[in-house]
N, CA, C and O atoms as a GROMACS GRO file, in nm:
protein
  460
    1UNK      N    1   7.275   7.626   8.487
    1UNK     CA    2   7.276   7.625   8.633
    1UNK      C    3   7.196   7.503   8.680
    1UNK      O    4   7.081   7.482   8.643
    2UNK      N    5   7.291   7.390   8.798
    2UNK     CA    6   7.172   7.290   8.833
    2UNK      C    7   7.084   7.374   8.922
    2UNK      O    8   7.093   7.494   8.950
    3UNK      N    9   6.956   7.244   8.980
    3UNK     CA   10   6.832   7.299   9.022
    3UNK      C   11   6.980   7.322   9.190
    3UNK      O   12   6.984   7.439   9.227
    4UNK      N   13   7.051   7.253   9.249
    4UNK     CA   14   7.143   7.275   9.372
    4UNK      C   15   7.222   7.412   9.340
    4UNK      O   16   7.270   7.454   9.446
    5UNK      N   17   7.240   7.459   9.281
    5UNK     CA   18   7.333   7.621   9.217
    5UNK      C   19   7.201   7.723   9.262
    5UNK      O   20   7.217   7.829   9.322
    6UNK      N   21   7.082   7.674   9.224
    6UNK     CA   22   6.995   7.793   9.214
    6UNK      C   23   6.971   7.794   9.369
    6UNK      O   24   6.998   7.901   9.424
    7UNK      N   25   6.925   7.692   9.447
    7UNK     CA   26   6.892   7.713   9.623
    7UNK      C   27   6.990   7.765   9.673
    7UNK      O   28   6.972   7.841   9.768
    8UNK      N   29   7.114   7.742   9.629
    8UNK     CA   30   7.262   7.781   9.708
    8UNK      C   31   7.207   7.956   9.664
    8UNK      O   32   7.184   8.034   9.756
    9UNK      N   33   7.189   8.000   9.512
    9UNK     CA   34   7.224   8.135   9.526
    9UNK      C   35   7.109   8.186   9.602
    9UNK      O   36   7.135   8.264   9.695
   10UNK      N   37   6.970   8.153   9.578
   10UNK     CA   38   6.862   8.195   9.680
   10UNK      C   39   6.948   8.192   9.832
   10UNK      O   40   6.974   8.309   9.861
   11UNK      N   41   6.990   8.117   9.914
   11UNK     CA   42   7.079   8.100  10.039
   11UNK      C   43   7.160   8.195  10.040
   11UNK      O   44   7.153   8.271  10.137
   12UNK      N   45   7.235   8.216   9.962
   12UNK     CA   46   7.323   8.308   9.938
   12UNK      C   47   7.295   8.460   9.981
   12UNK      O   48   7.351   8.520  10.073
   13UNK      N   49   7.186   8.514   9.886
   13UNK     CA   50   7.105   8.644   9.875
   13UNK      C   51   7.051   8.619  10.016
   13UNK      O   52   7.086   8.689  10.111
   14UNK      N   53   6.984   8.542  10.024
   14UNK     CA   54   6.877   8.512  10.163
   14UNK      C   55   6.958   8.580  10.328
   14UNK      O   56   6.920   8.665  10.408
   15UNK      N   57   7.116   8.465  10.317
   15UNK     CA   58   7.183   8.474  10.443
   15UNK      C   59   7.260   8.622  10.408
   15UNK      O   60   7.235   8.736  10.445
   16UNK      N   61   7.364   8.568  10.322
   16UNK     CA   62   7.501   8.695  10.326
   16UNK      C   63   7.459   8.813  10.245
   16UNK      O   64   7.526   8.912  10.274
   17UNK      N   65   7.359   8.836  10.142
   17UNK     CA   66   7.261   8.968  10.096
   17UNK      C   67   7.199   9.008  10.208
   17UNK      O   68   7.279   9.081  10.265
   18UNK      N   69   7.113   9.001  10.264
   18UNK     CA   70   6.976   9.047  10.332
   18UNK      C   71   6.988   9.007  10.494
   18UNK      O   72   6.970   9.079  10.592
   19UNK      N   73   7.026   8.862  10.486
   19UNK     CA   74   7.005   8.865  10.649
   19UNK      C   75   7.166   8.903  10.725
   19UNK      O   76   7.172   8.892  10.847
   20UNK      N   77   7.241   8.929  10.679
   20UNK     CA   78   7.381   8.991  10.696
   20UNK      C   79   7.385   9.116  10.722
   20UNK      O   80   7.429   9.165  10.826
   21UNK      N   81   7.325   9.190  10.602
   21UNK     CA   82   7.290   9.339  10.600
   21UNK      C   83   7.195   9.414  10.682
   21UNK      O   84   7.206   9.536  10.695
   22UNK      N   85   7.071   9.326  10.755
   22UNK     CA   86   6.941   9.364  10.846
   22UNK      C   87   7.012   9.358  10.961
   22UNK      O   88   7.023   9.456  11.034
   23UNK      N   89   7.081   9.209  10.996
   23UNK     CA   90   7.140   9.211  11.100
   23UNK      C   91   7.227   9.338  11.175
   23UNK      O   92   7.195   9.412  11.268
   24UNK      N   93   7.374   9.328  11.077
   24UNK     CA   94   7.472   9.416  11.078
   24UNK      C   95   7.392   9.604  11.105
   24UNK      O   96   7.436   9.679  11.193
   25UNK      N   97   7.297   9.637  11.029
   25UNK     CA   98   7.216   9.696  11.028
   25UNK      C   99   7.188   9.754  11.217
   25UNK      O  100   7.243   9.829  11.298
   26UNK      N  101   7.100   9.686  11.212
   26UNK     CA  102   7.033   9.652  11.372
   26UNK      C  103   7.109   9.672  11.451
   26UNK      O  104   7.076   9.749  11.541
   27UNK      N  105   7.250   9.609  11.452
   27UNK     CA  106   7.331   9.567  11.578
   27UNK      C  107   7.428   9.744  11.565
   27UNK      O  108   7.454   9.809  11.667
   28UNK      N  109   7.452   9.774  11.475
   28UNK     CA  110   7.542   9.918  11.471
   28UNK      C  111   7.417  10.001  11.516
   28UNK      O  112   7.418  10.018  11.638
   29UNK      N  113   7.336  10.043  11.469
   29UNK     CA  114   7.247  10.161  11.497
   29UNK      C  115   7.193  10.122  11.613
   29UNK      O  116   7.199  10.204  11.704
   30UNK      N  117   7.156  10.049  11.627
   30UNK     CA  118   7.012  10.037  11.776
   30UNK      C  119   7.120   9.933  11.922
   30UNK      O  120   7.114   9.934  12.046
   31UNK      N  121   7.182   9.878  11.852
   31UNK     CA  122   7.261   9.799  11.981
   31UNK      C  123   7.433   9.854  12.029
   31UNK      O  124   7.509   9.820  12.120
   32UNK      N  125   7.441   9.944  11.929
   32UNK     CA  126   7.621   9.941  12.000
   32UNK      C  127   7.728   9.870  11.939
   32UNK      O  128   7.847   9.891  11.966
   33UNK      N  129   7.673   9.755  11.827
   33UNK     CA  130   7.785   9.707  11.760
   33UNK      C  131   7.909   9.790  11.716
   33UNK      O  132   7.919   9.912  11.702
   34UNK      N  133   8.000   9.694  11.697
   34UNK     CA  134   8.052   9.724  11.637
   34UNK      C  135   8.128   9.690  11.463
   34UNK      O  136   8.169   9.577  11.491
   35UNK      N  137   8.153   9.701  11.379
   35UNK     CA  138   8.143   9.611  11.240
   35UNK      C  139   8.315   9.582  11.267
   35UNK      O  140   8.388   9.669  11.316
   36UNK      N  141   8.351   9.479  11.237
   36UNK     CA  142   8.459   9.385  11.295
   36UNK      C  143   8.515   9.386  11.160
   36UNK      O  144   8.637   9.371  11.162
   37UNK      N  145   8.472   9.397  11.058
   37UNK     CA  146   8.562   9.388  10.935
   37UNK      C  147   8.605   9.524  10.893
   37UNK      O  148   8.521   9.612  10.875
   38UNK      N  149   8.751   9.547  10.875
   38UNK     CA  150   8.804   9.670  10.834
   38UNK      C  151   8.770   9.774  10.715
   38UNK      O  152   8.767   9.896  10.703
   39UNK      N  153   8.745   9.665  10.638
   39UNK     CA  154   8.672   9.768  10.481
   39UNK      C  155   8.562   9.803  10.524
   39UNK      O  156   8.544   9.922  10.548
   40UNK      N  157   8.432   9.686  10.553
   40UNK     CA  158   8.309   9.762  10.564
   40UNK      C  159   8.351   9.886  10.687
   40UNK      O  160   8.335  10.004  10.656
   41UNK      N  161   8.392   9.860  10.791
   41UNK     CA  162   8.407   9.959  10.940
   41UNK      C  163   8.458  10.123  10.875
   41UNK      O  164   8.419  10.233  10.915
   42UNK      N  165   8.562  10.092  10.754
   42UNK     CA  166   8.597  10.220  10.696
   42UNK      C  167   8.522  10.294  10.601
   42UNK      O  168   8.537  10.413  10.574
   43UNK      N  169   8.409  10.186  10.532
   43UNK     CA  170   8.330  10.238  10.457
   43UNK      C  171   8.220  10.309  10.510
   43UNK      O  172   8.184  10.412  10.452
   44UNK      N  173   8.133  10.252  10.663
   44UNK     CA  174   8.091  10.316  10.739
   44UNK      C  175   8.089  10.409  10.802
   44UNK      O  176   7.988  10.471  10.834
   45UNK      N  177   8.263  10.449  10.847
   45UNK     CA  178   8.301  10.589  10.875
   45UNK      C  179   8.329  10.681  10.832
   45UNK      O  180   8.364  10.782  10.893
   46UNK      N  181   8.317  10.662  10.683
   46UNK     CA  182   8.309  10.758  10.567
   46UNK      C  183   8.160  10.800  10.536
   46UNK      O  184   8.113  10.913  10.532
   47UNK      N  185   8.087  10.654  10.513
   47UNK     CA  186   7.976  10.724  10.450
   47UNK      C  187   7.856  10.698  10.556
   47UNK      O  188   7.760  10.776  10.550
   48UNK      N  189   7.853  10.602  10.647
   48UNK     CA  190   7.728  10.553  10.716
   48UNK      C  191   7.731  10.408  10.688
   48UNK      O  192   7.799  10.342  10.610
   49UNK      N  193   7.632  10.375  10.776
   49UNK     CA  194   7.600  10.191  10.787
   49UNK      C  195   7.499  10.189  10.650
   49UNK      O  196   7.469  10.076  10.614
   50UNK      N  197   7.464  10.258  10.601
   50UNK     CA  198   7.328  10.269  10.494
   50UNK      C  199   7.415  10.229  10.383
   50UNK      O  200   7.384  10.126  10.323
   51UNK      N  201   7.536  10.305  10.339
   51UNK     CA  202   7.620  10.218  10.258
   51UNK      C  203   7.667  10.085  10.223
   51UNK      O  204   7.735  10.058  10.124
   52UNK      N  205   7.619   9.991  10.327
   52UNK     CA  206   7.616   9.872  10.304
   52UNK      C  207   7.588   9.803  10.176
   52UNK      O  208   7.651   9.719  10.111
   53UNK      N  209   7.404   9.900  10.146
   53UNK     CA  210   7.341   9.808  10.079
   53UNK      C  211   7.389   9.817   9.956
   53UNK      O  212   7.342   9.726   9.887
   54UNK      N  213   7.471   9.895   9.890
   54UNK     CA  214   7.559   9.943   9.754
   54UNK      C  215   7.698   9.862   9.799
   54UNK      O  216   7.743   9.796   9.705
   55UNK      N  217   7.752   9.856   9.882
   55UNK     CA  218   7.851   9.754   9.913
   55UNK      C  219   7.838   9.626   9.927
   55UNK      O  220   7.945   9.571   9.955
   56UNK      N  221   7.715   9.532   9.914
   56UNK     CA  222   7.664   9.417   9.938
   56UNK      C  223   7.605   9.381   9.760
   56UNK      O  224   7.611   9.275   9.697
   57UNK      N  225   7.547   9.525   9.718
   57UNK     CA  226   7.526   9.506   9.583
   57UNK      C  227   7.660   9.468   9.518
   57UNK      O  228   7.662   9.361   9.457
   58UNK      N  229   7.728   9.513   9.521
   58UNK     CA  230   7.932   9.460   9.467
   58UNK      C  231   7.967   9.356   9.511
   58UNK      O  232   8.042   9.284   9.444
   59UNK      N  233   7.920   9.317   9.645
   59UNK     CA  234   7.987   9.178   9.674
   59UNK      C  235   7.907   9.085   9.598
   59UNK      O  236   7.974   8.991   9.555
   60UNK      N  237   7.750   9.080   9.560
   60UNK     CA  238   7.699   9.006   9.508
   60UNK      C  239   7.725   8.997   9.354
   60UNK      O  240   7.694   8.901   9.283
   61UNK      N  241   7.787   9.111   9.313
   61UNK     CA  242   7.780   9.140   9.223
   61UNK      C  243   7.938   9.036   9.122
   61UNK      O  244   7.948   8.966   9.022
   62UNK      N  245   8.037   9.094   9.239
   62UNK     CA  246   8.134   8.971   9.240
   62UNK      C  247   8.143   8.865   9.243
   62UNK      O  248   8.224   8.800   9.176
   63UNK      N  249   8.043   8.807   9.340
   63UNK     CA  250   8.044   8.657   9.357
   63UNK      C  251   7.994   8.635   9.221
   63UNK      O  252   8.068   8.564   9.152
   64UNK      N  253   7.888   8.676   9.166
   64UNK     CA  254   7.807   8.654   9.063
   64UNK      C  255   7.931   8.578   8.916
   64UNK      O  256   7.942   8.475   8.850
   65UNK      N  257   8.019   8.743   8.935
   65UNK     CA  258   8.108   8.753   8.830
   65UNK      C  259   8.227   8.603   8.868
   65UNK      O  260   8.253   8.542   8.764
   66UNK      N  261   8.287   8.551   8.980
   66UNK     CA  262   8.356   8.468   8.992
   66UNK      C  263   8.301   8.357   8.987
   66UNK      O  264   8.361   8.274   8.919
   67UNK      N  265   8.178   8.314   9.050
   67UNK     CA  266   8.081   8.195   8.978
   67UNK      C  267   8.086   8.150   8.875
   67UNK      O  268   8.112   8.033   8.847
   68UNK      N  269   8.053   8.273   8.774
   68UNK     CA  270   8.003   8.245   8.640
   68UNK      C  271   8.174   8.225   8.563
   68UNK      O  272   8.172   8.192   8.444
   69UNK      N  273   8.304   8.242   8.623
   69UNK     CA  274   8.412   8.178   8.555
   69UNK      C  275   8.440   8.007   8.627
   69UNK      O  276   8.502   7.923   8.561
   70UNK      N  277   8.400   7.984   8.731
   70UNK     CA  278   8.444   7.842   8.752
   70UNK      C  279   8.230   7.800   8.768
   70UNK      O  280   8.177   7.750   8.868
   71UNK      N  281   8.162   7.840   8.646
   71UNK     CA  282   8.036   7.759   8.648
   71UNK      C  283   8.039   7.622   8.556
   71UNK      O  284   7.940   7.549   8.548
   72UNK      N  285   8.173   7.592   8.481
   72UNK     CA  286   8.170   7.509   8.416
   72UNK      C  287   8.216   7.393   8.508
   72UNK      O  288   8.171   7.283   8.476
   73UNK      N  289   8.283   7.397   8.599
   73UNK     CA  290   8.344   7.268   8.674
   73UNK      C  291   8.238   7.265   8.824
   73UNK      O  292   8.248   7.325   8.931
   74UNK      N  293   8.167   7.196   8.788
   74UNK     CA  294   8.022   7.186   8.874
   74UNK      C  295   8.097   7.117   9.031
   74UNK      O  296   8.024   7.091   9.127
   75UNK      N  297   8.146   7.110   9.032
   75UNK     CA  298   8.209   7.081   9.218
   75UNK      C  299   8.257   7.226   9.262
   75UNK      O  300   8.216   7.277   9.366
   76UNK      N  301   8.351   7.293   9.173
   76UNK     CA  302   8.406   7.402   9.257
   76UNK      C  303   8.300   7.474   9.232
   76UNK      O  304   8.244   7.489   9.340
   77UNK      N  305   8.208   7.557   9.102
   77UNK     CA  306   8.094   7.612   9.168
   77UNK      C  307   8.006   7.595   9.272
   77UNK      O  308   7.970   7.684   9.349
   78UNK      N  309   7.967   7.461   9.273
   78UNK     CA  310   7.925   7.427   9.421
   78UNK      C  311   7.997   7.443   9.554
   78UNK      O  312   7.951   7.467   9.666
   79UNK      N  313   8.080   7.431   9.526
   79UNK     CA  314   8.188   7.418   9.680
   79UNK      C  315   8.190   7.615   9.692
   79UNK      O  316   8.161   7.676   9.795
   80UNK      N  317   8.223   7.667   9.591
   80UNK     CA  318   8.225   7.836   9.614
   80UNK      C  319   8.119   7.893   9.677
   80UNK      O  320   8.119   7.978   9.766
   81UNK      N  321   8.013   7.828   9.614
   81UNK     CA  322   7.854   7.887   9.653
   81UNK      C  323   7.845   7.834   9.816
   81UNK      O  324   7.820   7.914   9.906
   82UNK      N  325   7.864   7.723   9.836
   82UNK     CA  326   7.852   7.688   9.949
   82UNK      C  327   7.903   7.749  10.077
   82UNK      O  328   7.825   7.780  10.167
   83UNK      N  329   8.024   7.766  10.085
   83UNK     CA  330   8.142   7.876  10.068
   83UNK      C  331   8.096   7.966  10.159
   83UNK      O  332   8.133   7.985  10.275
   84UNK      N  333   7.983   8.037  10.074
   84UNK     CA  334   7.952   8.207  10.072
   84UNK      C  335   7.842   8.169  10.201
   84UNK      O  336   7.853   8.211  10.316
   85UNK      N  337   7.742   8.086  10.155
   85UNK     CA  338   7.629   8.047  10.198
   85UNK      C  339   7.650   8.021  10.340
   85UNK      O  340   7.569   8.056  10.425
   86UNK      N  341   7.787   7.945  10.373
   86UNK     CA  342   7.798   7.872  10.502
   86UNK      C  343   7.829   8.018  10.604
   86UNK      O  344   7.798   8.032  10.722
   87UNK      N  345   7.904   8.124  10.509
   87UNK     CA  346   7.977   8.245  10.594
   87UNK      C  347   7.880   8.355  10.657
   87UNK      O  348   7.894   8.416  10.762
   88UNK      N  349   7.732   8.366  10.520
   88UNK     CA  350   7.635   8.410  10.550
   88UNK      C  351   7.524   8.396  10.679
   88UNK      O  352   7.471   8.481  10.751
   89UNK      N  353   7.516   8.254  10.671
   89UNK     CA  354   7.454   8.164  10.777
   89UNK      C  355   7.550   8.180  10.943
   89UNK      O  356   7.493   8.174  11.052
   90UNK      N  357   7.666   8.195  10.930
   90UNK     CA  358   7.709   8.244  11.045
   90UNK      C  359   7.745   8.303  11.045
   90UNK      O  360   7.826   8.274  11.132
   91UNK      N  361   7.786   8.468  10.997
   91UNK     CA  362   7.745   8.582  11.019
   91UNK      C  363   7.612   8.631  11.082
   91UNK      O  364   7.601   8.703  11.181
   92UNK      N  365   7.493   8.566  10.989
   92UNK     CA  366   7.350   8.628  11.072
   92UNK      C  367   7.333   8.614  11.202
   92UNK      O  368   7.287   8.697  11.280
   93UNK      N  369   7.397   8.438  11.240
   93UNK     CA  370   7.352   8.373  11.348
   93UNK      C  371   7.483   8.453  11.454
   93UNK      O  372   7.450   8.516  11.554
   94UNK      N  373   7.590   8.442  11.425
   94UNK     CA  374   7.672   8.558  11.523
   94UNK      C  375   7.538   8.693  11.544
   94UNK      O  376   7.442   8.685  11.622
   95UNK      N  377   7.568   8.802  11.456
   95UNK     CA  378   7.460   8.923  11.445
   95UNK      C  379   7.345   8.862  11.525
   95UNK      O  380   7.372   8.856  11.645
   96UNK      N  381   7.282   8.838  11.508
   96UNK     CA  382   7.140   8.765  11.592
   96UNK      C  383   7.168   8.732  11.720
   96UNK      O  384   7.109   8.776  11.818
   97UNK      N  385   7.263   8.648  11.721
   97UNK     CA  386   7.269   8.652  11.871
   97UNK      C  387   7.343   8.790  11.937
   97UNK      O  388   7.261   8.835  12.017
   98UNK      N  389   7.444   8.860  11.936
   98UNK     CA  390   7.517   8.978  11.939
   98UNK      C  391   7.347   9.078  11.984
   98UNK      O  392   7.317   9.134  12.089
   99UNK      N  393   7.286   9.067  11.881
   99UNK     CA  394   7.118   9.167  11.926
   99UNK      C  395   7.054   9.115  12.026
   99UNK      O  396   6.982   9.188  12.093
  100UNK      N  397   7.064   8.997  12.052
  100UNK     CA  398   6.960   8.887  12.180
  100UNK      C  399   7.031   8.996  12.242
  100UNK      O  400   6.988   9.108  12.271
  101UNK      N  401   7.214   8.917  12.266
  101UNK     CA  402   7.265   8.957  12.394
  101UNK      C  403   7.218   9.069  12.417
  101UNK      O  404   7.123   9.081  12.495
  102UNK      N  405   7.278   9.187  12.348
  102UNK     CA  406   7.240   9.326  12.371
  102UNK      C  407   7.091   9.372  12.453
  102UNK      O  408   7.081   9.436  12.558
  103UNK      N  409   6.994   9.323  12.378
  103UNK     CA  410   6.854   9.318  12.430
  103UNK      C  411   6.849   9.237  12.590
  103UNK      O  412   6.782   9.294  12.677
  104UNK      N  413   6.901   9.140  12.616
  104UNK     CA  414   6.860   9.118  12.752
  104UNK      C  415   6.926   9.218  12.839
  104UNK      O  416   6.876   9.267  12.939
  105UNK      N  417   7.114   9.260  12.764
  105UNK     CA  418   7.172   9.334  12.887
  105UNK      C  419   7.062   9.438  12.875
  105UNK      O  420   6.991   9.419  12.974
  106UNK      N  421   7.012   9.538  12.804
  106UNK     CA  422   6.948   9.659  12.790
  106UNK      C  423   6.804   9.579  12.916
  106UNK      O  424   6.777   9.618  13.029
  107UNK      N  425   6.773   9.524  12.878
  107UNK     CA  426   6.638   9.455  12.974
  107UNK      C  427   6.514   9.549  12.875
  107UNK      O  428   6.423   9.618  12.922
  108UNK      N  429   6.541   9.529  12.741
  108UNK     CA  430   6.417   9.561  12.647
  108UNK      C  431   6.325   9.486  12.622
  108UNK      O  432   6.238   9.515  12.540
  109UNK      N  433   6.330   9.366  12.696
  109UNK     CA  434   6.240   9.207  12.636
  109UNK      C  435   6.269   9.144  12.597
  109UNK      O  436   6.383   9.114  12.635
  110UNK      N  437   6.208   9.051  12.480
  110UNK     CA  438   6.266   8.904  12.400
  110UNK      C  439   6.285   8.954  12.267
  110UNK      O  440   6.274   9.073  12.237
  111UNK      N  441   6.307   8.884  12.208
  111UNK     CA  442   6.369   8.890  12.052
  111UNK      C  443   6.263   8.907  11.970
  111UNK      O  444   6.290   8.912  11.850
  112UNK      N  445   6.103   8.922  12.016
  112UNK     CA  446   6.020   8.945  11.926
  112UNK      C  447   5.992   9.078  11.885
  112UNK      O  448   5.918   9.105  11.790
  113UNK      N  449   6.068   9.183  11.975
  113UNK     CA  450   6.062   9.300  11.948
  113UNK      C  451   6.208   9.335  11.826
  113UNK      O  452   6.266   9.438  11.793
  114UNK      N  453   6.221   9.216  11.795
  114UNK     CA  454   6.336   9.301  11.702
  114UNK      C  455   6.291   9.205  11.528
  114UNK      O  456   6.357   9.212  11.425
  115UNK      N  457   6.153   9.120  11.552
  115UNK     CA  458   6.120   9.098  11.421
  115UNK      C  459   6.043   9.171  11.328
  115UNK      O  460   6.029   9.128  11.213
   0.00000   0.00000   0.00000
């Protein structure tokens, strides 16, 4: 793995693991969201939003597994990772803002009440 593979997967875990899942999290239970993607939205109405974090464990778990077949051709691993990283990064930043909005319509305060 280069030292650029390892920040991408830290990014990776960071945005589309954790800050995807807190977000998404937040915005269904406390704001009114709604989850816009059909699998997770059906997995939720089966089991709960808490299911995520076992459904995020599989997606990582996948990426992991499709990485590690194109880790030999060091552009498309990079370009995949990147990929994930870029979808993560705007997912949160959609979610994040989606909670601002919510929070000013509600008139709960600023965004420091939701760190």
């Amino acid at each position: 793995m280069s030292p650029l593979e390892g920040v991408l997967w830290l990014l990776l875990v960071a945005f589309w693991g954790v800050g995807d899942t807190v977000t998404t999290y937040l915005a269904v239970t406390r704001y009114g969201g709604v989850e816009r993607n059909p699998v997770p939205r059906r997995v939720f109405d089966r089991f709960g939003v808490r299911a995520m974090v076992p459904m995020k464990a599989v997606g990582v778990a996948l990426i992991y597994v499709s990485w590690r077949t194109v880790a030999e051709n060091n552009v498309l691993s990079i370009t995949a990772l990147s990929g994930v990283v870029a979808l993560g990064v705007g997912v949160t930043a959609w979610n994040t803002y989606q909670i601002l909005s919510a929070v000013r319509r509600r008139g709960r305060g600023t965004s420091t009440k939701l760190l």
